[in-house]
C-alpha positions as CSV (number, residue, x, y, z in Angstrom):
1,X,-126.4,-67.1,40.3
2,X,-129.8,-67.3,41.1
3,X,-129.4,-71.1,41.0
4,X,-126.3,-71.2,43.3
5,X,-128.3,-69.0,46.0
6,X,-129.6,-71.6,48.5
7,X,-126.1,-73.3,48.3
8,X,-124.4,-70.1,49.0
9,X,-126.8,-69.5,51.9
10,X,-126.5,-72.8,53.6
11,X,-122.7,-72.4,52.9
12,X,-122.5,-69.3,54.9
13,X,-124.9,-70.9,57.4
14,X,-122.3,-73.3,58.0
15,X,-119.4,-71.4,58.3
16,X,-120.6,-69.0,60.4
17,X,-123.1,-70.7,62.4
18,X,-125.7,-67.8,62.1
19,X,-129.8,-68.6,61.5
20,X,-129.8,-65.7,58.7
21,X,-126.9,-65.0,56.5
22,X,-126.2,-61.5,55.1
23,X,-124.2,-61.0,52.2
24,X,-123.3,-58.8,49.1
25,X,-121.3,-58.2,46.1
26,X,-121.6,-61.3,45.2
27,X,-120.2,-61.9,42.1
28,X,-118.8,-65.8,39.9
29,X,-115.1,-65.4,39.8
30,X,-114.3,-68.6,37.7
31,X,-116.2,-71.9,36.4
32,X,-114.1,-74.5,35.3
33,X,-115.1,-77.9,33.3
34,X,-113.6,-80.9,34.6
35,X,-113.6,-84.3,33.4
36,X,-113.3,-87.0,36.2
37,X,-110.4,-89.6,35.6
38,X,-112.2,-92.7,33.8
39,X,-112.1,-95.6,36.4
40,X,-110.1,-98.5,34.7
41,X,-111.4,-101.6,37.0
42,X,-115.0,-101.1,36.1
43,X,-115.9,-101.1,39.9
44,X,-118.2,-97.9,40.0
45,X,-118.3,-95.6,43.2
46,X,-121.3,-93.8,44.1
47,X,-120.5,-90.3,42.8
48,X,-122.2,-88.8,39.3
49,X,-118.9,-87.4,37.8
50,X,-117.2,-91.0,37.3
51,X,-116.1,-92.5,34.0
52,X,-115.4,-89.5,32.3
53,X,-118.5,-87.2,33.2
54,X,-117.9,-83.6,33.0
55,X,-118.7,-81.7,36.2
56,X,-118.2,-78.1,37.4
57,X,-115.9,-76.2,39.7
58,X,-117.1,-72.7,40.8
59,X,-116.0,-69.8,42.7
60,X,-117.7,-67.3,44.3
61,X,-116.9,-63.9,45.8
62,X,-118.9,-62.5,48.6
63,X,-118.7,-59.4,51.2
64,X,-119.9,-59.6,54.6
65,X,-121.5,-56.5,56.7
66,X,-118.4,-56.2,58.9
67,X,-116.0,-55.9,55.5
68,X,-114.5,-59.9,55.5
69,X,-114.8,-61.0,52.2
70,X,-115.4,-64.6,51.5
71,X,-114.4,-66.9,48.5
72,X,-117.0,-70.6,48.1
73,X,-115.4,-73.1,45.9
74,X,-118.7,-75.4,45.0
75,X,-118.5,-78.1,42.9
76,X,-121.6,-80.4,41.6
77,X,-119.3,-83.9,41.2
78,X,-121.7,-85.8,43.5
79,X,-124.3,-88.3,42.9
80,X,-127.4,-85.7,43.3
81,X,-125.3,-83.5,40.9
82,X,-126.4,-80.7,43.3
83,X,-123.9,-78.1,43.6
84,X,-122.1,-78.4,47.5
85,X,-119.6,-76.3,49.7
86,X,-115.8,-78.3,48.7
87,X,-114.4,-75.6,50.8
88,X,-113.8,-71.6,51.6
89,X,-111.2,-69.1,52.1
90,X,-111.9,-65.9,54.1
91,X,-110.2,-62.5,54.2
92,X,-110.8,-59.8,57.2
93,X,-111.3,-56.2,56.2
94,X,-107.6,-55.5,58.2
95,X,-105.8,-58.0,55.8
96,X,-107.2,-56.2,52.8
97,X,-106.6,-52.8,53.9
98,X,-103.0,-54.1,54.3
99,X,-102.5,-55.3,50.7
């Protein structure tokens, strides 16, 4: 987790549009392998995860101070193999308190 911190932060950043993010519970709800499809007409795009390289899908569950919860999906297919924000999904407090 420790690893994943700056991306989480300048994920949240993002999606909020706030200087200083504030977060907590965090917690890794799944990591998955994957295997990128193995190109067959030898051109090569700019990405690391080509020709059968193995790169990772997480998921991570956060709470914010007002009670939303957020869900990163990161994934580290790129060229840098950094880890980067492939999207989100957020949940108010009033949706959960519903369920």
């Amino acid at each position: 987790m420790q690893q994943l911190h700056p991306v989480i932060l300048s994920s949240l950043r993002s999606i909020y549009n706030e200087k200083y993010s504030q977060f907590s519970c965090e917690r890794i709800l799944s990591i998955n392998e994957r295997v990128a499809i193995k190109n067959r007409n030898n051109k090569a795009r700019p990405v690391g995860a080509i020709h059968g390289a193995k790169y990772f899908e997480i998921t991570i569950g956060l709470c914010r101070p007002d009670g939303e919860s957020v869900e990163l999906y990161i994934k580290n297919d790129t060229g840098s193999v950094q880890y980067h924000l492939a999207g989100f999904k957020k949940t108010s407090a009033d949706s959960r308190k519903n369920d």
